[in-house]
N, C-alpha and C positions, 0 to 999 in steps of 0.2 A: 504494500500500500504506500504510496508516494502522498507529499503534502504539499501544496499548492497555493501560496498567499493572491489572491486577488485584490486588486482595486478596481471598485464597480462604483458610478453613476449614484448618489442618495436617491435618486428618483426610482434606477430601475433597481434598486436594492430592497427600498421599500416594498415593488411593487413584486417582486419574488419571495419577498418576508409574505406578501398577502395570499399570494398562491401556495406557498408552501401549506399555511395556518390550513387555506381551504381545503386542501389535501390530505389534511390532518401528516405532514412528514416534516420531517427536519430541514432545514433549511441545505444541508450538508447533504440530503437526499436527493433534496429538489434540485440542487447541483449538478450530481453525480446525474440524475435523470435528463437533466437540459443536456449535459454534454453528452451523452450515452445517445440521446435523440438526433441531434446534430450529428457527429460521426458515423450514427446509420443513414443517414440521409445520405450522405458526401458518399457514402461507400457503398452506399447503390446505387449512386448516377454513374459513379465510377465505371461499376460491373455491368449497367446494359449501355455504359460507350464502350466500352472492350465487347460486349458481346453483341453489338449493332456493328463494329470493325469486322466482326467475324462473320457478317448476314454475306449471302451469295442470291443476289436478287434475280440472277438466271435460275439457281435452282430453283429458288422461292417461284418464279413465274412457270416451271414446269410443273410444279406441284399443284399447283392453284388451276392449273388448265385442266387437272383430272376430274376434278372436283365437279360434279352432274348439279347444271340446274332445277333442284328440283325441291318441292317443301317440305321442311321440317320432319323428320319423324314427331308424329304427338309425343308431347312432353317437354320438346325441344324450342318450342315457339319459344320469342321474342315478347316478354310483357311488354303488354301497350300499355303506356303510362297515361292519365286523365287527363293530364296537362304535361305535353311534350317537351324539351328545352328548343329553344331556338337554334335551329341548324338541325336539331333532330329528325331521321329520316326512319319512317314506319318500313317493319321488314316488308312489308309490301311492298313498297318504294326501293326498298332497298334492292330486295328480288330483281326488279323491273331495270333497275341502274344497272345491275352485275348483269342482266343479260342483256343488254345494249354493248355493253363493254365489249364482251363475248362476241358478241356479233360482228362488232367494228372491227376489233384483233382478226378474226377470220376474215375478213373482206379484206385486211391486211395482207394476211398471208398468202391470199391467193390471188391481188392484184401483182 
């Protein structure tokens, strides 16, 4: 175990004494947890930029070309949510986009 003096901010010192309280943990907790949070953060962007260096977007696009447009086995749908977010695209829509796509890549290929 290593000891660490910080100098921190009275504002945001406070305002971590108040999270901590609400937490019901020690301030020495609430620390160890900020930075434990933060270092997982940094070391997963990390791990999918090494592992997006590693993508092979010809195989990716051979793979995707196997793939049969066709719906869902039941159970597999898409919740339709009540109120969609903006930009959001209903599998139906969606269906309809990938097989236009489909279509256009063949008309590709065989121009």
């Amino acid at each position: 175990m290593s000891n660490y003096a910080l100098r921190i901010p009275n504002s945001l010192f406070d305002y971590a004494k108040q999270c901590a309280e609400e937490d019901s943990v020690s301030m020495n907790q609430f620390f160890v947890m900020a930075i434990a949070e933060k270092v997982s953060a940094l070391k997963t962007a990390e791990f999918f930029r090494e592992r997006a260096g590693r993508a092979d977007p010809v195989r990716a696009e051979s793979i995707l070309r196997k793939v049969k447009d066709s719906p869902p086995v039941a159970g597999d749908e898409m919740p339709v949510a009540p109120h969609a977010p903006i930009g959001h695209r209903s599998p139906e829509t969606e269906r309809q986009g990938s097989a236009k796509r489909v279509a256009s890549k063949r008309k590709r290929r065989v121009a």
